[in-house]
matplotlib code that plots the C-alpha trace (Angstrom):
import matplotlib.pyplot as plt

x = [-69.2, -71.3, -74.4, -77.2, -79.1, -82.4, -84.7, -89.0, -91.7, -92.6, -95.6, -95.8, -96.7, -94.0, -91.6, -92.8, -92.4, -89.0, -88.2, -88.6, -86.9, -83.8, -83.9, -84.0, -81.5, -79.1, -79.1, -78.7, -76.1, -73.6, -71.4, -74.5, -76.1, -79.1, -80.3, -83.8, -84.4, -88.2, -89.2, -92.1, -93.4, -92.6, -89.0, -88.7, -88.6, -86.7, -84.0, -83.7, -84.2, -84.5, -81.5, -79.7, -79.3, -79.0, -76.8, -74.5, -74.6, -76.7, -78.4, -78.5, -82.0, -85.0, -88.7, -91.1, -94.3, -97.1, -100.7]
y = [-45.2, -44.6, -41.9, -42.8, -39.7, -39.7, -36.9, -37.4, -35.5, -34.0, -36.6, -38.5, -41.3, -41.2, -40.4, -43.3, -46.2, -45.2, -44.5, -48.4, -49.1, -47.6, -48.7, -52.4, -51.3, -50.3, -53.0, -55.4, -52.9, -52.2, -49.7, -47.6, -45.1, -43.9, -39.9, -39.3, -35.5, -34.4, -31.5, -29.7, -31.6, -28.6, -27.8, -31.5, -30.8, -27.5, -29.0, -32.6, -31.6, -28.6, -26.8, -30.2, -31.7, -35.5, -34.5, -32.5, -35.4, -33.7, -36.3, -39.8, -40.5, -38.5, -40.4, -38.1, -38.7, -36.7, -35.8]
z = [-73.0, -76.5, -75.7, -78.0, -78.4, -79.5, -80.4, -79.7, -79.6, -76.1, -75.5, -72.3, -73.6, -76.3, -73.5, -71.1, -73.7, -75.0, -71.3, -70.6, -74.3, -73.2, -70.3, -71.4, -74.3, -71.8, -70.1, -72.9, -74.3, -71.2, -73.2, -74.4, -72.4, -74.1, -73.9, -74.7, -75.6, -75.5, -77.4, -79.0, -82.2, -84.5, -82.8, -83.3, -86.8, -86.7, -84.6, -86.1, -89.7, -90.4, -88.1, -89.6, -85.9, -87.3, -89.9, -88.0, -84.9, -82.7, -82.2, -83.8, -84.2, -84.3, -83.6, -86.0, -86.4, -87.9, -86.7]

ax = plt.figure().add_subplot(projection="3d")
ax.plot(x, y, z, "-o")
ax.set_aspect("equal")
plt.show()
């Protein structure tokens, strides 16, 4: 199984919608499992770009969004 992991800001309604979008990717995907990590919108930053956590593979995708 392929994890998908993708990194968002710690927002519930950020985290409810791309709750339901994974799970509807999943299902049209059977071999991906998709792992939504939630974090704080500046250690979003730090962690994704920053720290270098989509170049290094932590995760795949990051969701950033500004204020």
């Amino acid at each position: 199984m392929t994890t998908l992991r993708i990194a968002i800001r710690n927002y519930a309604d950020f985290e409810n919608a791309r709750a339901e979008e994974a799970r509807r990717f999943e299902a049209r995907n059977p071999g991906v499992q998709v792992e939504i990590v939630s974090t704080g919108i500046h250690k979003l930053y730090d962690t994704a770009v920053a720290d270098g956590g989509l170049r290094d593979g932590r995760f795949d995708l990051a969701l950033l969004v500004t204020d």
